[in-house]
Every structure is written in structure tokens, then in C-alpha cells.
C-alpha positions in Angstrom: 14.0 -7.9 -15.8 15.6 -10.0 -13.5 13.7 -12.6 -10.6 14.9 -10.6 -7.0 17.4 -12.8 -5.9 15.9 -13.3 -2.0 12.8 -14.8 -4.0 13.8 -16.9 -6.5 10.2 -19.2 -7.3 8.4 -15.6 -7.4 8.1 -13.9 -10.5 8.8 -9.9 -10.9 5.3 -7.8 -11.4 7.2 -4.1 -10.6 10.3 -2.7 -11.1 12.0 0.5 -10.7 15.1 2.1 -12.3 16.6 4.9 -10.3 13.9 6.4 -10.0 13.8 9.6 -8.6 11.6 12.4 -7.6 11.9 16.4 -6.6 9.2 18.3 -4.5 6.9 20.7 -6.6 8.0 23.1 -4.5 11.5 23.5 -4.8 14.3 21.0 -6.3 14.7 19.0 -3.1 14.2 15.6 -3.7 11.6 13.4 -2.0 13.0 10.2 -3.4 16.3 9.7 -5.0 17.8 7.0 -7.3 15.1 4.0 -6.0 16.0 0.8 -7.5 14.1 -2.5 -6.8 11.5 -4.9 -7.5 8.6 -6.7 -6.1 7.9 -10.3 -6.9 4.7 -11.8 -7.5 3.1 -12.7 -3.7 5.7 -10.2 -2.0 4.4 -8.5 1.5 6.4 -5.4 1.5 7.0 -3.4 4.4 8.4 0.3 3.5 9.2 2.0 6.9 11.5 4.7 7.9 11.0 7.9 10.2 8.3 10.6 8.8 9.0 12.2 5.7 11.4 9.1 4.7 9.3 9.8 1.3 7.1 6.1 1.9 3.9 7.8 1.0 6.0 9.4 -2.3 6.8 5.9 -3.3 3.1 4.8 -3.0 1.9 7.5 -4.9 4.4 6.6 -7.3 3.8 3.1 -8.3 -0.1 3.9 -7.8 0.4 6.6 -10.6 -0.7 9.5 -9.0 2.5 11.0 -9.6 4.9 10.8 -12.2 9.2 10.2 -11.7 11.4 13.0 -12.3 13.9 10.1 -13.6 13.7 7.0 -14.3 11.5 4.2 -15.2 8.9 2.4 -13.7 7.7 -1.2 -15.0 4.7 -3.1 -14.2 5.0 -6.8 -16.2 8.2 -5.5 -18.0 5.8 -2.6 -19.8 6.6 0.9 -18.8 4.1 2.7 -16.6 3.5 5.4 -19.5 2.5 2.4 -22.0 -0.8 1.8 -20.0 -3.7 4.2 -19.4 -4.0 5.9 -15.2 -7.9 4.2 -15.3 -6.4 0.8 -16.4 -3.1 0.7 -14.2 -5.1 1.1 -11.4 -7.7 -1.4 -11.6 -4.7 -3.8 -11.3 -2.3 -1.8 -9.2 -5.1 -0.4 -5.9 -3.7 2.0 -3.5 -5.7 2.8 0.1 -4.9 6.1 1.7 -4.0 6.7 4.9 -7.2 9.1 5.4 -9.5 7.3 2.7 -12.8 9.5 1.9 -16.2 8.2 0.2 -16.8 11.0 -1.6 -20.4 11.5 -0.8 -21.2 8.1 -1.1 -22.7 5.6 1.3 -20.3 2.6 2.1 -22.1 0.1 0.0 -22.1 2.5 -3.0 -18.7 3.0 -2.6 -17.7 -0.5 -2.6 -19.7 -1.5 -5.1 -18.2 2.1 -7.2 -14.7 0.6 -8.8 -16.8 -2.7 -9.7 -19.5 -0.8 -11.7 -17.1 1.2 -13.4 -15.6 -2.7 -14.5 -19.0 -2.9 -16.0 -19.3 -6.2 -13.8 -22.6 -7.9 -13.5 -25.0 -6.8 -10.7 -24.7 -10.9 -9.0 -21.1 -10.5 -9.1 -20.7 -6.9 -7.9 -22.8 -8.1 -4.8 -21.2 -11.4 -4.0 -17.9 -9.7 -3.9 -19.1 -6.8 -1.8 -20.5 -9.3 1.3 -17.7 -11.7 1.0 -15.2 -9.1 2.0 -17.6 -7.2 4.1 -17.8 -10.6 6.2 -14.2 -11.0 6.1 -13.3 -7.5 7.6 -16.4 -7.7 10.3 -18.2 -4.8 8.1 -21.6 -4.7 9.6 -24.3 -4.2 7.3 -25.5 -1.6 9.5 -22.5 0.4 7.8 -23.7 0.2 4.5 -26.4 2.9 4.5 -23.7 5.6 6.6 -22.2 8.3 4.7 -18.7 9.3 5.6 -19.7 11.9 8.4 -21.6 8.7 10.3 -17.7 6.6 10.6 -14.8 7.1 12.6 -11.6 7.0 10.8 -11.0 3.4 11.9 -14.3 2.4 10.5 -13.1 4.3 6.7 -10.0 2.3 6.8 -11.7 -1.0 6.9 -14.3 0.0 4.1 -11.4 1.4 1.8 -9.6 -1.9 2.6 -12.6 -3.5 1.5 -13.5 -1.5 -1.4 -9.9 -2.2 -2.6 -9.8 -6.1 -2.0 -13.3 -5.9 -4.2 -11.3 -5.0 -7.2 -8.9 -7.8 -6.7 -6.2 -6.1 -7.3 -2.1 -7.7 -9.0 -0.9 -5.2 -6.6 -2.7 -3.5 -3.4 -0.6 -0.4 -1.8 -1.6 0.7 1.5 -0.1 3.6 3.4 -1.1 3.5 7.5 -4.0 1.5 6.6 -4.4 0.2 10.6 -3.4 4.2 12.2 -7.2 4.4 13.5 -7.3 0.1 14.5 -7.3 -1.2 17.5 -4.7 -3.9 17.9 -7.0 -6.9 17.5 -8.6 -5.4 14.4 -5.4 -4.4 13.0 -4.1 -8.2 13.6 -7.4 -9.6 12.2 -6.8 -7.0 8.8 -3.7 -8.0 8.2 -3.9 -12.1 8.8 -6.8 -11.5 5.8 -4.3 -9.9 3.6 -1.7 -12.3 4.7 -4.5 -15.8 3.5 -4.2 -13.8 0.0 -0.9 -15.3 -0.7 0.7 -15.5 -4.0 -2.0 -14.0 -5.8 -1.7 -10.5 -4.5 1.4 -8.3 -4.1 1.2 -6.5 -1.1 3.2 -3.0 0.2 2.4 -1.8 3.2 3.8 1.3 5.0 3.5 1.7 8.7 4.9 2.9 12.0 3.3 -0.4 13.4 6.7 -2.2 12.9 5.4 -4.8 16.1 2.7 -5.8 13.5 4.3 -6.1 10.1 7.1 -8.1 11.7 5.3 -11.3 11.6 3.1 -10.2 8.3 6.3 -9.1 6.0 8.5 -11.0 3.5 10.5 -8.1 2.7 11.4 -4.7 4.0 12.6 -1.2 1.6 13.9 0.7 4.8 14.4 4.5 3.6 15.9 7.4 4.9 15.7 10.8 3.9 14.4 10.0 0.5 16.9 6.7 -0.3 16.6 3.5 -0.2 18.9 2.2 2.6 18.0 -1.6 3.0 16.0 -4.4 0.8 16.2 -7.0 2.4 14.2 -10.3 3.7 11.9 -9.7 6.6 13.8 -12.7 8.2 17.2 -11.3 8.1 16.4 -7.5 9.7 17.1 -6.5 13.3 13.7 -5.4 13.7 14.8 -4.0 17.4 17.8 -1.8 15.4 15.1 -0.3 12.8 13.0 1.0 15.4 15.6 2.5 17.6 17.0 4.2 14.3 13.2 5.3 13.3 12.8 6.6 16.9 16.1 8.2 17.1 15.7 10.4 13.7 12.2 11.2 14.2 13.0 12.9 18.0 15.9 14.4 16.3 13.6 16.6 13.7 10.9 17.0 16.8 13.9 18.9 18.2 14.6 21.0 15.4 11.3 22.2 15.3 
């Protein structure tokens, strides 16, 4: 495995080899021939018009899914070498529409550590330092999932997924449901993780992730069009393409 050439100090933690992937439903595919790596500390941004495939590719390095070809590699061992539990303890992925599953919102941040076997002390530093660092009231912590808005679900699944302090954290729309302060205040948190946490983020939000990104994977129809450093893209061009293709399948329908 090579160090990606735009970040030459940073070491690989993920790679993929032409990796593809076909829709369960017929033989389309949903991502085709997806080659690239993230470095150690990267701030990914993967954006594209809806149904790109972005939320495929999360689902892909989270494990959730499997490629139809080609390989995937977390710290040059292949994805199928380590255990679904194990990989994603290390490699965290937060849904765009994140549930509690019947739990309260301290029991589910306080879930992934238990299942670490972590001592009680620890499992409740952990929970109040990010709790205070996302402006998670503790007034939350006895609500059920039925008691919080969406926005409110996306700040405890951020939260329960910085808990596990994760090599890699994968978050799809995490700041839909945010308002534009919060959103700004979620991802300068993410952005004081530096080098320590790889970071992948897809959104529509492009006027946010402009200033929070090192890189950008641009895709289109299921391919990988761009990888390229956040400094180097005509942010203004990306959105005018995403804007242009996504009122062009509104027509269709």
C-alpha cells in the first residue's frame, strides 16, 4: 500500500481496489471500480447529487455490506481477515436517521462501551466529556427515542460514536436535522480531533464541509469522478454540477 500522494506525512489506514458493487435488486451497479485511500487524520468529504452511491460507500467500509469486486483493506489486512463486531469498534459509522433502539440516551451511549467490557469510571467519564462537548443536556439522558427530534438523535449518535473512539468515524448527513450554529459547533469538535481520527463525511451541506475537509471523493452515478485536496476544488463548480443533475432526475420523475 502506498502513502496517497496529496498527503505525504499521513499514513494509509483504508484502501480500496476497484471495488465495485450491484444493487440486490437487479445487476445495476451502485458503485463501480472505486479505487482510493484514506490517510491517517484525513477529513473526507464524499458528495455528489442523490443516489451518487455515498451512503453505498459508507456502508461499505463500515461492513454492513460486502463488495461484489474487489478488495477492501483497513491497516493493509483485508476486511474479511477481521470479525464485523471487531472492525467496527475501530471503524464507527452514524446514520443519517440514527435510532436508540428502545434505549434511553444515556444507555445508549454508554451501550458500545459495555460491550468493550470497559470499567464502570471509565464508561462514565467518557459519556459526560462528550455529552459536554456536543451541549447534550443531561436532561436528555432519561428520554427514549419518541421524546427527541431528529436533530437531537444526531447529536447523541455522534456522541455515542465519539465514546468508542473510533481509527475511523463515518458519518452520512449527520447535521440534515442541525441548525447552522450547531452544525458549525459539531463539526469544529470533530475538526479539534486531528490526526488521531479519520474522518468521512457525506453531506449536501457543501457551505459547511468547505472549510472542515482535507479531501473530497466527488461521485457520480456510482463512480468515482474526483480525489482531490479540499484546497484545490472549485467548490462553486461542484455545486452547480450537484444542483444541475439532481433537478435533472426531479424532471424525469
Amino acid at each position: 500500500m502506498t502513502t496517497n500522494p496529496n498527503f505525504p506525512n499521513l499514513e494509509p489506514i483504508l484502501q480500496l481496489v476497484q471495488v465495485s458493487l450491484q444493487s440486490s435488486l437487479d445487476s445495476s451497479y451502485l458503485l463501480q471500480d472505486i479505487s482510493c485511500e484514506l490517510s491517517q487524520g484525513d477529513k473526507l468529504a464524499i458528495v455528489g447529487a442523490s443516489g451518487a452511491g455515498k451512503t453505498s460507500l459508507l456502508r461499505l467500509l463500515n461492513r454492513l455490506i460486502s463488495p461484489t469486486e474487489g478488495k477492501i483493506y483497513f491497516a493493509t489486512t483485508p476486511f474479511q481477515d477481521y470479525s464485523p463486531v471487531k472492525l467496527r469498534q475501530q471503524i464507527v459509522l452514524v446514520p443519517q436517521e440514527p435510532k436508540l433502539l428502545g434505549m434511553t440516551v444515556k444507555e445508549a451511549l454508554a451501550y458500545p462501551l459495555k460491550l468493550q467490557r470497559l470499567p464502570e469510571n471509565q464508561i462514565r467519564q467518557r459519556i459526560e466529556t462528550w455529552s459536554k462537548a456536543l451541549r447534550i443536556p443531561e436532561a436528555w439522558f432519561y428520554r427514549n427515542e419518541l421524546q427527541l427530534s431528529l436533530g437531537q438523535r444526531q447529536l447523541v449518535a455522534i456522541a455515542r460514536a465519539l465514546v468508542m473512539q473510533p481509527k475511523i468515524l463515518l458519518l452520512d448527513e449527520p447535521t440534515s436535522a442541525l441548525d447552522m450554529g450547531t452544525a458549525t459547533h459539531v463539526l469544529n469538535i470533530l475538526n479539534d480531533l486531528g490526526t488521531e481520527t479519520t474522518i468521512a463525511i457525506v453531506t449536501h451541506q457543501l457551505e459547511l464541509v468547505e472549510k472542515f475537509a482535507s479531501r473530497i471523493l466527488y461521485l457520480q452515478q456510482g463512480k468515482l469522478l474526483q480525489d482531490i485536496p479540499a484546497t484545490t476544488a472549485n467548490w462553486q463548480l461542484i455545486r452547480e454540477k450537484i444542483l444541475q443533475i439532481e433537478t435533472e432526475n426531479a424532471q424525469e420523475w
